[in-house]
C-alpha positions, 0 to 999 in steps of 0.5 A: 600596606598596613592591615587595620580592623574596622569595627562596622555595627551595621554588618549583619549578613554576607551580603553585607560583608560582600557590599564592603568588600565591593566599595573597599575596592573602589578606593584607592590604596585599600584592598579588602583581606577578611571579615568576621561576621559574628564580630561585625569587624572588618580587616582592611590593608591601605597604604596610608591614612589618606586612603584609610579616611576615604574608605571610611568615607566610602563605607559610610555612604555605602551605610557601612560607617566604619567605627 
């Protein structure tokens, strides 16, 4: 697996954060590793781009959309 970092402007709380690491876990080949609040950036591991473009998909829909 590969660790990325997703820029997500729309972050502005735990509760956020809590909703991203939820709808990571829907998607298949990506798990959920840290976030920095202060920085709106979230730290991801998928396995490969397929699974890193339905996240991005997912967090979307969520209201998350990932940059």
């Amino acid at each position: 697996m590969e660790a990325v970092t997703l820029d997500i402007p729309n972050i502005s709380c735990n509760h956020c954060i809590m909703t991203v690491k939820r709808e990571t876990g829907f998607v298949e080949g990506a798990e959920f590793v840290s976030a920095d609040l202060d920085a709106r950036k979230v730290v991801v591991q998928v396995e490969n781009q397929d699974a890193l473009e339905s996240l991005k998909e997912t967090l979307a829909e969520a209201g998350y959309p990932a940059m």
